[in-house]
C-alpha positions, -999 to +999 in steps of 0.1 A: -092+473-694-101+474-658-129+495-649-118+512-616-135+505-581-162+531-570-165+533-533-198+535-517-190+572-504-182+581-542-222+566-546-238+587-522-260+613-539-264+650-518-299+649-510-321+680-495-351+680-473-367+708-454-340+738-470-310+714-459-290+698-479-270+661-463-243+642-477-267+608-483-304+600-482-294+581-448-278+608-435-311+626-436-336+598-423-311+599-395-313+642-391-352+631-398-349+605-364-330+625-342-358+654-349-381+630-338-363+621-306-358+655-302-394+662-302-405+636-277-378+647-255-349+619-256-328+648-270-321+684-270-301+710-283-297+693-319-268+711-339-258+697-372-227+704-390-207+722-361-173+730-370-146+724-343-109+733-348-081+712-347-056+731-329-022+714-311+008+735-297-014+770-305-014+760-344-046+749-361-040+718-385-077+715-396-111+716-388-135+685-380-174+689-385-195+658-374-227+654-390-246+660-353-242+673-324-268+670-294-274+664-257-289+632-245-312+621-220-297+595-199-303+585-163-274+602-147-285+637-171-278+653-198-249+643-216-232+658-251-230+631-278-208+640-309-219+613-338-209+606-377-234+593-399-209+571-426-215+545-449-177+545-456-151+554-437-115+569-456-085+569-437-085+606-435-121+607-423-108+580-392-075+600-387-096+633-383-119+615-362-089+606-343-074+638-335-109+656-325-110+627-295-075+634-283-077+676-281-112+677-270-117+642-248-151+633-264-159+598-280-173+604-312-205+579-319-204+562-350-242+559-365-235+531-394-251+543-430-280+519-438 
C-alpha cells in the first residue's frame, strides 16, 4: 500500500511569537524582517492579515487575506505592496490570488518560503 503524498503546506506547523500566531516559522522570520525594515524606516504602515473582499457584478464570491500588507520606500515615494509568504502554492491559493489582481489592479508580491 501506497503511503499518500504530504505536501509541504500540509508540513507547516502554526507557530506564535510576540501574541501572534503565523501559518509557518518562515512566515514569522519574515513578519520578524519586515518589523525590522519597518523600524529603520524602509517601510511603514505594516498590516498583516487584512481581509479584502472579492466582489464582481455587486456579489461577493470570497475574501482574500495576504499575509502583509505595507507601504514602501522607493525613490519615486511611497508605494503599497500586497505580498504572500508561501512555501506551496494550491491552485486555489493562485486562482484567489488571481482574482484579487483583476478587481483591485495591485500585483501581489510573492515572498518564496525558505
Amino acid at each position: 500500500k501506497k503511503k499518500p503524498l504530504i505536501r509541504v503546506a500540509d508540513k507547516a506547523e502554526r507557530t506564535t511569537a510576540a501574541g501572534k500566531t503565523y501559518d509557518s516559522k518562515s512566515e514569522m522570520m519574515r513578519a520578524w524582517q519586515l518589523d525590522l525594515l519597518q523600524r529603520s524606516g524602509h517601510i511603514r504602515n505594516l498590516r498583516e492579515q487584512v481581509k479584502y473582499d472579492l466582489t464582481i457584478n455587486g456579489q461577493t464570491i470570497g475574501y482574500y487575506t495576504p499575509d502583509f500588507v505595507y507601504e514602501e520606500n522607493t525613490p519615486a515615494g511611497w508605494v503599497e505592496v500586497v505580498e504572500e509568504h508561501k512555501g506551496f502554492w494550491t491552485p486555489e491559493a493562485r486562482l484567489r490570488v488571481k482574482v484579487f489582481q483583476a478587481i483591485y489592479g495591485v500585483t501581489v508580491r510573492e515572498n518564496k518560503a525558505y
